[in-house]
MARMI-581925 format. One line per field, with one value per residue (C-alpha): residue in three letters; residue number from 1; x, y, z. Coordinates in steps of 0.02 Angstrom, whole numbers, plus 50000, padded with zeros to 5 digits. Layout:
<rs>
res	[ALA_...]
n	[NUM_...]
xx	[X_...]
yy	[Y_...]
zz	[Z_...]
</rs>
This chain:
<rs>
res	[UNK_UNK_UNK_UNK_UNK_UNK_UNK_UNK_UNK_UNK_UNK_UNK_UNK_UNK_UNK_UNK_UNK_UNK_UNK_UNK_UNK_UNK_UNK_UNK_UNK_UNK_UNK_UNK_UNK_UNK_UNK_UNK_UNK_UNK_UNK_UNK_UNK_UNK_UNK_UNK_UNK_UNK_UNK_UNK_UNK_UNK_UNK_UNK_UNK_UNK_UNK_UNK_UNK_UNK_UNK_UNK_UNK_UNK_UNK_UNK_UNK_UNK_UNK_UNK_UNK_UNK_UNK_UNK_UNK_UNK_UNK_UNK_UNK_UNK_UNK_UNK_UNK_UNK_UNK_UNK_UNK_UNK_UNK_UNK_UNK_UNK_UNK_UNK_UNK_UNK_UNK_UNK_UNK_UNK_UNK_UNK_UNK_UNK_UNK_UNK_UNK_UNK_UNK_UNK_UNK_UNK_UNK_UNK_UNK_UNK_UNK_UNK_UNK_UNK_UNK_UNK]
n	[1_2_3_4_5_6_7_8_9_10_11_12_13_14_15_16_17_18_19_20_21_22_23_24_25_26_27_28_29_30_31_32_33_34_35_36_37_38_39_40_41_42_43_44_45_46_47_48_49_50_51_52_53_54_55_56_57_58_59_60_61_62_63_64_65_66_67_68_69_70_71_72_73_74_75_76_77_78_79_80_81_82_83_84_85_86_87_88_89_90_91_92_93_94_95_96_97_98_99_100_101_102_103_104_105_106_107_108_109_110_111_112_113_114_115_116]
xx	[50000_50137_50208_50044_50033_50200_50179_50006_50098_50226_50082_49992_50137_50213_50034_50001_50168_50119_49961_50011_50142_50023_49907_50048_50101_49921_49916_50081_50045_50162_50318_50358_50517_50601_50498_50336_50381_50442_50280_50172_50081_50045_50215_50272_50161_50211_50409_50341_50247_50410_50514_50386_50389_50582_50588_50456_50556_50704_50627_50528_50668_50741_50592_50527_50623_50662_50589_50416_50416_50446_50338_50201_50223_50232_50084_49986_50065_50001_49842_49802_49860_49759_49593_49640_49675_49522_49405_49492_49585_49445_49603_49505_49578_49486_49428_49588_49696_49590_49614_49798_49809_49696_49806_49957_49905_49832_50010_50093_49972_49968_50169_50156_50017_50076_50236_50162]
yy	[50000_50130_50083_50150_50287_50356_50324_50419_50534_50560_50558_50694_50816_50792_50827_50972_51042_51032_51099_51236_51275_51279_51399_51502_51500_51551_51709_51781_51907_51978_52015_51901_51927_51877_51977_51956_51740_51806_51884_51729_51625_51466_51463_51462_51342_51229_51236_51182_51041_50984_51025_50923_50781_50780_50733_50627_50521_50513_50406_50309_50251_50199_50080_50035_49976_50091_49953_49987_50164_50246_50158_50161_50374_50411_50327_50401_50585_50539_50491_50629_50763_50723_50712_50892_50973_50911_50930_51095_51198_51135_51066_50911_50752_50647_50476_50414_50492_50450_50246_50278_50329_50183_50055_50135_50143_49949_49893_49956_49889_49716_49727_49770_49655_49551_49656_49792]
zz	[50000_50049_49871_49793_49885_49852_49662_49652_49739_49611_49474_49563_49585_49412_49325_49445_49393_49207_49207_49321_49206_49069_49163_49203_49013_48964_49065_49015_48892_48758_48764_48873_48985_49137_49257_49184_49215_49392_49454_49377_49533_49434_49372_49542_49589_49459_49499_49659_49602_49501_49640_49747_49630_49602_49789_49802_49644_49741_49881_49778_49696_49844_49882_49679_49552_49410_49315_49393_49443_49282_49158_49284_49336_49164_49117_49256_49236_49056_49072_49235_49138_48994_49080_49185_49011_48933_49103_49166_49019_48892_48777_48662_48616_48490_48508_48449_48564_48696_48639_48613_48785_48878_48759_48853_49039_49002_48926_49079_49201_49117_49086_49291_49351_49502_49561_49673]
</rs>
């Protein structure tokens, strides 16, 4: 269970950090420069959420195999990102990106099954 957790931890952090980043991204407002990037919140809060997720990685690899953690917090940064983009930002995906997706979250779980 504590392996779980600190994976969906991962997920969470590295998804928040890229969709905070994107949020930031859509309220910067031209010309963009160093101080404008500076004074952005959700860029902030996103180098936070990396930051977050940079540490969190570090321990989980020190209880997961790199075999296991990767594939499986990619998928899941992935497939959480896409559904916040789509749900939150109002980005779309079409019905074949959506498949695409499920056919990669089911390869790793399946390639996974049995060793968490």
């Amino acid at each position: 269970m504590k392996i779980v957790l600190i994976l969906s931890l991962c997920i969470i952090f590295s998804a928040g950090a890229s969709v905070f980043l994107k949020l930031g991204a859509m309220g910067l407002v031209e010309p963009i420069n160093c101080l404008s990037v500076i004074r952005n919140n959700m860029i902030w809060l996103g180098g936070f959420c990396y930051f977050s997720a940079f540490l969190l990685y570090i321990y989980t690899l020190r209880i997961v195999p790199l075999s296991l953690a990767q594939p499986v917090i990619t998928a899941g940064v992935s497939l959480v990102t896409a559904v916040v983009a789509v749900l939150y930002i109002r980005e779309s995906m079409t019905f074949i990106n959506w498949g695409g997706l499920l056919l990669i979250c089911s390869g790793i779980f399946l390639l996974f099954s049995g060793r968490m």
